[in-house]
N, C-alpha and C positions, 0 to 999 in steps of 0.2 A: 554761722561759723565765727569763731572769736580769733583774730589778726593779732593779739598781743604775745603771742609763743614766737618765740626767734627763730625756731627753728622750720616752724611753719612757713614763715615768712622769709626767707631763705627761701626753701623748697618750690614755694608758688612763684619769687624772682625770677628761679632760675626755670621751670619750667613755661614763666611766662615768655622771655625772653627766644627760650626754644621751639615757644611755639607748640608745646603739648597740653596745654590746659583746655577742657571743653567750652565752647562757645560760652555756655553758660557763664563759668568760672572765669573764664577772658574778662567777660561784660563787667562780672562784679568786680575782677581784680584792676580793672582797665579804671573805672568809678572808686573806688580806693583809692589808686596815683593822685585823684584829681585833688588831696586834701594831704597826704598825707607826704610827707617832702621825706622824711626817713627812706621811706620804702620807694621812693622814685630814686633816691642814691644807692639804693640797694638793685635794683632793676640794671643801673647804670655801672654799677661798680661786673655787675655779671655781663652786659653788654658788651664791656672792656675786656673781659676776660676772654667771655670764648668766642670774640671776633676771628680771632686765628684758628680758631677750629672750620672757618668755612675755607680758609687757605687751604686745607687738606682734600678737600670735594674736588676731583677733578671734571671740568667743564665737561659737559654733555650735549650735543648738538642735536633738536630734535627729529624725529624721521619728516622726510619729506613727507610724506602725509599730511602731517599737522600743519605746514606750511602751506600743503595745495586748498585744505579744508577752510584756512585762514582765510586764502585769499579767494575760494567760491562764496564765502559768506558776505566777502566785504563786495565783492564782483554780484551778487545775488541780492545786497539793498540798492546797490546803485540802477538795475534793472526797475527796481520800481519807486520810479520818484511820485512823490506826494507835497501833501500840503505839509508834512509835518518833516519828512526830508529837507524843505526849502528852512527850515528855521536852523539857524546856527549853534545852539543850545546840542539839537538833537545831534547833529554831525558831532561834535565834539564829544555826544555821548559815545556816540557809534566809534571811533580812534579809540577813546579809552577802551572800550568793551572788546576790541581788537587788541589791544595791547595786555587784558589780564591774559587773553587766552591763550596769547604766547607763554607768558608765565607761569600758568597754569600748568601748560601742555608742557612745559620744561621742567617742574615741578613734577610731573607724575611722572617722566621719565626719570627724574633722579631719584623717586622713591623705589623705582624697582630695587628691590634691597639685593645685593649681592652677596649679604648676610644678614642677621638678626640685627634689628635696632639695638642702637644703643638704649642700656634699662640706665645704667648709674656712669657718673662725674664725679670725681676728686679734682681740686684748683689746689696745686700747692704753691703756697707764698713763701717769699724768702725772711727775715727778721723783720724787714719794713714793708712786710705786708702786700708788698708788688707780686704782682703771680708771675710765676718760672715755669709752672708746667701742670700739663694735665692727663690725665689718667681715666681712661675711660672703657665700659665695657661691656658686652649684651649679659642677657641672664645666662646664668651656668646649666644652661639645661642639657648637655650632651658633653663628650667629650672633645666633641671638632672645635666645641665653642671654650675650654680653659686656657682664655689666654686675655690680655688687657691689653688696651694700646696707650700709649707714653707718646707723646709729642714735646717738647721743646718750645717755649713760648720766649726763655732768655735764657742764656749759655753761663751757667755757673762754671766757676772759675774751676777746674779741677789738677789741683796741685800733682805734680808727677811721682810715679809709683803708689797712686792713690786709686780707687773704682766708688764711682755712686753705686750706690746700696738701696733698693727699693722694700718697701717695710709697710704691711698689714699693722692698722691700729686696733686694737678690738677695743678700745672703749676713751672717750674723751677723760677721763681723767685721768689716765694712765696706769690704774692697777694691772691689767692684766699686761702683760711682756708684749712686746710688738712681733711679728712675724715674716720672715723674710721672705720675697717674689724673686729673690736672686738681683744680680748687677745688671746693672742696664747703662749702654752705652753715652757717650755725650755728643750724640745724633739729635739731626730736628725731627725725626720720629723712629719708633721701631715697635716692636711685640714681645709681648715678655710672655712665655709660656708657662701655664702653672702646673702644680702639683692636681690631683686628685685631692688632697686634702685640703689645700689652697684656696682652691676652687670652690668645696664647699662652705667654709667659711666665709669667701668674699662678700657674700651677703646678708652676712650681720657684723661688718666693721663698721666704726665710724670716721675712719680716715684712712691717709695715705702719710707717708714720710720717707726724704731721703737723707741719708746719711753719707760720709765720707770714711772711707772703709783702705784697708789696703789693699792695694791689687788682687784682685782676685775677689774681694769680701770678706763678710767678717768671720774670725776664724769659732767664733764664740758663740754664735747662735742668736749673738744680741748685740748692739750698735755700739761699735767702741770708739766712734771716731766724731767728730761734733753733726748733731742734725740739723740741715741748710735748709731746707723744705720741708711742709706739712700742711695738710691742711684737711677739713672733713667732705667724707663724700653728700652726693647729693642726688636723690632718686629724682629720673626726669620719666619714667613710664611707669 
């Protein structure tokens, strides 16, 4: 596979970073970082970004099972000491290997999904490239699912008698006309719900953009007021 396409390399950042690349692709992309200083500040620039999207995961406390399980296993080496118990090495294996399973076991509880993973990410940055916010969404396969969720990562300044304006890019160089998802509030997070037709297009944009619009949005169909935010989406499934 050839690493010099940006876009690719983007793509595998951000999906490494989330932790969806196959073991395989981890290995070789984890062996890539080890030479390549671009793409470890690319990893890092997406590190930065959607640390605040773990802000959003509310804590999950395992079921006592997994607890009681813990502690027969750790109560179940100590019944039988050995030669290879007496050595210091192995105990400190035995804590760590205690310690993944807590993580583990906290891990597959937070993946019971309460709905469809997330498929695609938009980071929109503001003019010096700082990310304000993010846009994120499962695949459109039903109707319960046409909807996107918006977080807040920095509070743009929104002048009065003004509404942020949320805007479908269909293509990075801007021929085709942008599309509106409707206003969205100036919350640290919310749901914008879409159209039927919205919905099937969201996945063939290549971005997201916010615009400043008059109360209410724009009356025109199309962004009359200056674009604060933008930026392209990014498939992580």
């Amino acid at each position: 596979m050839r690493y010099d396409n940006p876009q690719l390399r983007d793509e595998l950042a951000t999906r490494f970073v989330l932790g969806t690349l196959t073991r395989r692709a981890r290995q070789r992309f984890a062996r890539l970082l080890k030479y390549d200083v671009a793409l470890r500040r690319n990893v890092s620039r997406w590190e930065t970004w959607l640390a605040p999207l773990a802000d959003a995961v509310p804590a999950v406390a395992p079921p006592q099972r997994v607890w009681r399980n813990i502690e027969t296993r750790i109560a179940g080496g100590r019944n039988r000491p050995g030669f290879w118990a007496s050595m210091a090495l192995w105990r400190g294996l035995a804590a760590v290997s205690a310690a993944c399973v807590i993580v583990l076991a906290t891990l597959l509880v937070l993946r019971q999904p309460v709905e469809p993973p997330l498929s695609t990410i938009a980071v929109l940055a503001d003019s010096k490239a700082q990310p304000a916010m993010v846009v994120a969404w499962s695949p459109q396969v039903s109707p319960t699912q046409r909807f996107v969720k918006v977080k807040m990562l920095a509070q743009p300044a929104l002048p009065p008698g003004k509404s942020f304006e949320l805007w479908m890019l269909p293509d990075a160089a801007g021929k085709q006309a942008p599309v509106s998802l409707g206003v969205v509030a100036a919350t640290a997070a919310q749901t914008v719900r879409l159209t039927e037709a919205a919905s099937k297009m969201l996945p063939k944009i290549w971005g997201m953009a916010i615009s400043v619009e008059p109360e209410g949005g724009s009356t025109t169909g199309q962004p009359t007021g200056p674009v604060i935010l933008s930026g392209p989406c990014v498939k992580v499934i």
